[in-house]
C-alpha positions, 0 to 999 in steps of 0.5 A, spaced: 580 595 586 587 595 589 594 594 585 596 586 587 604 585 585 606 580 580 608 579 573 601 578 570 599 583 563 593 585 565 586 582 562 586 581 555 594 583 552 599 578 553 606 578 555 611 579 549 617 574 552 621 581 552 618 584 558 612 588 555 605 587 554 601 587 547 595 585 545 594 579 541 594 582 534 602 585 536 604 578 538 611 576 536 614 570 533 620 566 535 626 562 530 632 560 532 632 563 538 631 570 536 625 574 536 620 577 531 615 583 531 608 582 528 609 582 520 616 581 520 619 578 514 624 572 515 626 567 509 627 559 510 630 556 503 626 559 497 620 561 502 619 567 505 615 567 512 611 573 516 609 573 523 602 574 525 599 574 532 605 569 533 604 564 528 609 563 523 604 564 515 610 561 510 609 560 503 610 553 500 614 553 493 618 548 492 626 549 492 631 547 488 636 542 493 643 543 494 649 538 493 655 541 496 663 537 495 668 540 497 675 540 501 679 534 502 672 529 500 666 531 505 660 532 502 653 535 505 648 532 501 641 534 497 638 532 503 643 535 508 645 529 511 654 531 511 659 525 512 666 525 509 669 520 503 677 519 501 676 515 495 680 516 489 677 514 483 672 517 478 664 516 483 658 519 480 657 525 484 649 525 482 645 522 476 638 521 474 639 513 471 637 510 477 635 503 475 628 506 473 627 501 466 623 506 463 627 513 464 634 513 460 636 519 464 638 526 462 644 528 466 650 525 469 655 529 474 661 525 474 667 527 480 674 524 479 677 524 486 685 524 487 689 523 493 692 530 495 697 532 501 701 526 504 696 523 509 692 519 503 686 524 503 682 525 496 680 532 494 675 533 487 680 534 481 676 534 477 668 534 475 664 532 469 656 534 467 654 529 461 648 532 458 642 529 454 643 521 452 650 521 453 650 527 449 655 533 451 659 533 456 663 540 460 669 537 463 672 542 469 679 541 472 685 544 476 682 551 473 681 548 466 673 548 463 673 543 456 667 541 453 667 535 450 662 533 443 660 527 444 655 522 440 649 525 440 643 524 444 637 529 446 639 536 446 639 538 453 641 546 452 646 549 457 649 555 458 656 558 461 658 564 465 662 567 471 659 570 477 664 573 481 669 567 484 665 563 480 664 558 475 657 557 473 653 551 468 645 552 467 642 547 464 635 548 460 634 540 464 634 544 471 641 542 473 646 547 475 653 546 477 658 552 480 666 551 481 670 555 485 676 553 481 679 551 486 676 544 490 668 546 492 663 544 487 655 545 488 650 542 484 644 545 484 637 541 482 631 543 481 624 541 484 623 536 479 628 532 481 626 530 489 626 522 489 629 520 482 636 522 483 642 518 485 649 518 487 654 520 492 650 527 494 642 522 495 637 521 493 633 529 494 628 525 497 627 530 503 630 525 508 637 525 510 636 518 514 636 514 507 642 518 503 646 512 504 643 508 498 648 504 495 649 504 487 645 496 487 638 500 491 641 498 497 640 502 504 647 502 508 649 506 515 657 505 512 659 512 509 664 507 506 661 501 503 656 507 500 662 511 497 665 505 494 658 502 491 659 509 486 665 508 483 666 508 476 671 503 475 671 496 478 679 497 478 679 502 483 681 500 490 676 501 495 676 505 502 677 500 508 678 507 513 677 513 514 684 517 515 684 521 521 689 527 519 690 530 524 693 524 527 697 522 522 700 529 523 699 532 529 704 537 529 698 541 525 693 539 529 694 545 534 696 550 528 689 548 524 685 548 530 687 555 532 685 558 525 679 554 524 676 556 530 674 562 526 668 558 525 666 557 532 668 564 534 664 572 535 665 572 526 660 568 525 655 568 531 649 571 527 650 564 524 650 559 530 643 558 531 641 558 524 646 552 522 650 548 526 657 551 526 661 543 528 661 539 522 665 545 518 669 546 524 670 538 524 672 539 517 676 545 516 680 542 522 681 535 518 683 539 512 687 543 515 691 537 517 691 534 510 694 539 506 700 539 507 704 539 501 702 546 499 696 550 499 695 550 506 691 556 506 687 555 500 684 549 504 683 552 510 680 558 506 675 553 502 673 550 509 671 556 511 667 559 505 664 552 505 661 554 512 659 562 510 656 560 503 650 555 507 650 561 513 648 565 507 642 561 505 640 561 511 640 568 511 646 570 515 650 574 511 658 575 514 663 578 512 669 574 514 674 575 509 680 580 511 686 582 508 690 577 513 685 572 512 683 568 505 
C-alpha cells in the first residue's frame, strides 16, 4: 500500500489534540482549556477527578459552601452568585432560622456594616456568630475577639485558634468563620446546610439565580431591595443606590486602575481560566477608589487576597505577595 498525505492517525489510535498519536486507553482530558494525560489527578472543590481514556471519573462528596464578605461591601455568596451592598446597619450575613415553624435554628451570624472612607461605601466592622439558641455569642471587631455569655440554650461547642493571618472559629454544629483582622470575613457550612440557610450569603442551594431571596421569602433581582430586607433594625435607612467610587473620586481612578491590574496581569495567569478574574478586578478598583481616608493599601491588599484565596481553591496557587506589594 502506498503513503497518502494528510493528518490522519492511522487505524485504531486517536489524535491526542497535541500533534501526537495514542491509543485509545492514553486518551487525554481537557479542563479549562488545559490538557491532561491519561491517569492525571486534578481536584474541583472538595473532589478529586482522574482522566481515563479522556473522560473525567470525579469522586462525588459533598462540600462545605463558602460565603466570602469583604472590602468595601461585596459578597460572593455560597452559591457563587457576587454582587456588592453598601449598607450601614447590622444585616444577618447567614442563619438557619428561615421561617421554618419547626427548627428554631443553632446559629446566626450577624455582620454590622459602617461607612468607611468619604464616598458613602460600607465595610464590615464587626461580626457576631451566635451559637445554640441564642446561647454563646463571639464578637469580632477592628482586630478585637470577645465572647459574650448569654442566656443559655442548646450547647453548641466551639473552638478558637489562629492559623497564619487568621482567625479561625470551628463550631461542633459544622459552622466555621475565619477573620483576617482586617475587613474579609469566610463563612464556611457544611453539607448539612444546602437549602436551610438564609441571609445576605444565600440560600446554599446549589443555584445562584435564586440567591436573592429576600427576609419575607421573596425572590428579588435587585441587590438592593434583598440587602435591605436583612437589616436588623427597622431604624436604619435603606440603600436606594449604588455608589459609584470611582466616579465620586476620579482623580483615584486612574492610580486604583493601574494597581488592580495586578489581577488581570501574567501574576495570576495560571488562575484565569479556572476563575473569572473580572469581578475581583471590578471590586478592587471600587475599593481602590473608596478608600480614601487612610488604608488605601490595606484595601487594595484585601481585594487582591480576595481574588488569590478563590484561585487557591480552585488549585491555582500564586505567589503574588512581595516586598513592594502587600
Amino acid at each position: 500500500t502506498e503513503c497518502v498525505s494528510g493528518c490522519v492517525c492511522p487505524e485504531g489510535l486517536f489524535d491526542d489534540g497535541r500533534g501526537g498519536c495514542v491509543e485509545q486507553k492514553d486518551c487525554p482530558c481537557s479542563h479549562n482549556n488545559e490538557w491532561y494525560s491519561s491517569g492525571d489527578k486534578i481536584k474541583v472543590d472538595c473532589n478529586t477527578c482522574t482522566c481515563q481514556k479522556g473522560i473525567w471519573k470525579c469522586t462525588d462528596d459533598v462540600c462545605y459552601g463558602t460565603c466570602t464578605i469583604y472590602g468595601s461591601g461585596h459578597y460572593n455568596t455560597f452559591d457563587g452568585k457576587f454582587y456588592d451592598f453598601d449598607g450601614s446597619c447590622e444585616y444577618v450575613a447567614t442563619q438557619d432560622f428561615c421561617g421554618d415553624k419547626n427548627s428554631s435554628g443553632s446559629f446566626s451570624i450577624i455582620t454590622e456594616n459602617v461607612p468607611c472612607g468619604t464616598t458613602g461605601v460600607t465595610c464590615s466592622k464587626a461580626i457576631k456568630m451566635f451559637l445554640g439558641v441564642s446561647d454563646d455569642s463571639q464578637y469580632i471587631s477592628n482586630k478585637e475577639y470577645k465572647e459574650i455569655q448569654r442566656d443559655v440554650g442548646n450547647d453548641v461547642q466551639y473552638w478558637n485558634r489562629t492559623v497564619g493571618l487568621y482567625l479561625v472559629i470551628e463550631a461542633s454544629n459544622g459552622l466555621m468563620l475565619i477573620w483576617d483582622k482586617k475587613t474579609t470575613v469566610f463563612i464556611k457550612l457544611s453539607p448539612d446546610y444546602k437549602g436551610k440557610v438564609c441571609g445576605l450569603c444565600g440560600n446554599f442551594d446549589d443555584k445562584a439565580n435564586n440567591d436573592f431571596t429576600t427576609r419575607s421569602g421573596l425572590q428579588d433581582t435587585n441587590p438592593l431591595n434583598f440587602g435591605n430586607s436583612w437589616k436588623q433594625s427597622p431604624m436604619c435607612p435603606d440603600v436606594t443606590e449604588e455608589i459609584k467610587p470611582c466616579d465620586l473620586k476620579p482623580h483615584r481612578k486612574s492610580w486604583a486602575e493601574k494597581e488592580c491590574s495586578i489581577i488581570q496581569s501574567e501574576v495570576f495567569k495560571i488562575c484565569h481560566s479556572k476563575v473569572n478574574p473580572l469581578p475581583f478586578y471590578e471590586a478592587c478598583v471600587h475599593d481602590a477608589c473608596s478608600c480614601d481616608s487612610g488604608g488605601d493599601c490595606e484595601c487594595f491588599c484585601s481585594a487582591v487576597a480576595a481574588y488569590a484565596q478563590e484561585c487557591i481553591k480552585a488549585e491555582a496557587c500564586v505567589f503574588w505577595r512581595t516586598p513592594d506589594i502587600c
